[in-house]
PLY file of the C-alpha trace (Angstrom):
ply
format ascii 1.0
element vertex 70
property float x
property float y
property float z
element edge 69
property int vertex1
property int vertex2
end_header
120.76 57.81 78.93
118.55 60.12 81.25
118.35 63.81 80.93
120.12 64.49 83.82
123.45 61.74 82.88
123.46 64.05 79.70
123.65 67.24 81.75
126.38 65.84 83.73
128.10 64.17 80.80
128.01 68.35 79.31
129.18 69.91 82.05
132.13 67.54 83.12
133.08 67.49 80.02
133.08 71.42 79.83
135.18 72.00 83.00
137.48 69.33 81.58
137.83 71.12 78.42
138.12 74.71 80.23
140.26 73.16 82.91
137.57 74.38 85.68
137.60 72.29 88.50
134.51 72.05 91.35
136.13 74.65 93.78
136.40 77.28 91.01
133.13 76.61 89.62
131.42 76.69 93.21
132.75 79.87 93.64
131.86 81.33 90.40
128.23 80.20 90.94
128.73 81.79 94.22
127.26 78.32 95.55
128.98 76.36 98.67
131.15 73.63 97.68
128.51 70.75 99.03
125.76 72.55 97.16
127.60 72.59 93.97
128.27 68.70 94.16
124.50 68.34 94.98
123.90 70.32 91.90
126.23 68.85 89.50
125.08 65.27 91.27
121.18 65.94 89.92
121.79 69.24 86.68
118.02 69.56 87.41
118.37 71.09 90.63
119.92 74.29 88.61
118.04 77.31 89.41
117.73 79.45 86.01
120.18 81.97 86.88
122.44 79.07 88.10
122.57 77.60 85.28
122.57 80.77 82.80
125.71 81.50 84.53
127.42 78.25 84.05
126.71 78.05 80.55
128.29 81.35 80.64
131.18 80.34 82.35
131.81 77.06 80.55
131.15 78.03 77.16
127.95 75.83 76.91
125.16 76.28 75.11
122.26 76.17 76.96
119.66 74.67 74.53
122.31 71.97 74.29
121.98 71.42 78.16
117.74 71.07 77.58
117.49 68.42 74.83
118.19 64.90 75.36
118.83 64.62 71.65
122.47 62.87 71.56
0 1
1 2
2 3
3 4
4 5
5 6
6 7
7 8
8 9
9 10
10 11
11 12
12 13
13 14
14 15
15 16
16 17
17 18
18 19
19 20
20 21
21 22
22 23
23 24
24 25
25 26
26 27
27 28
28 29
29 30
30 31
31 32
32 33
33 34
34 35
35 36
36 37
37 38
38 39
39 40
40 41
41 42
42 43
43 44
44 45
45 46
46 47
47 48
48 49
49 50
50 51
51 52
52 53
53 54
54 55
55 56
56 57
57 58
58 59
59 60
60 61
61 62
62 63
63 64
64 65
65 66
66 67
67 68
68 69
């Protein structure tokens, strides 16, 4: 498993868990929709602030988002 299948695998199974969908998550990143499915597509994309605030959001940590360590 790549680095990247990990960060999805985290974050879909974060929005599952806080019952965020796509739409409410684009908007919370204040990203447009087809940029946040670009982003969730490749996690790497993330900017740092991006991805600060969807840790935030989701209740992730984000060391657990950097490690490929299963």
């Amino acid at each position: 498993m790549t680095l990247n299948e990990r960060r999805q695998d985290i974050i879909g199974l974060a929005m599952y868990k806080n019952k965020v969908n796509k739409i409410q998550l684009s908007k919370e990143l204040n990203l447009s929709y087809p940029t946040m499915l670009n982003k969730l597509n490749n996690p790497g994309n993330f900017r740092l602030n991006e991805l600060d605030r969807l840790c935030d959001f989701l209740n992730i940590d984000v060391t657990e988002l950097s490690t490929n360590k299963i």
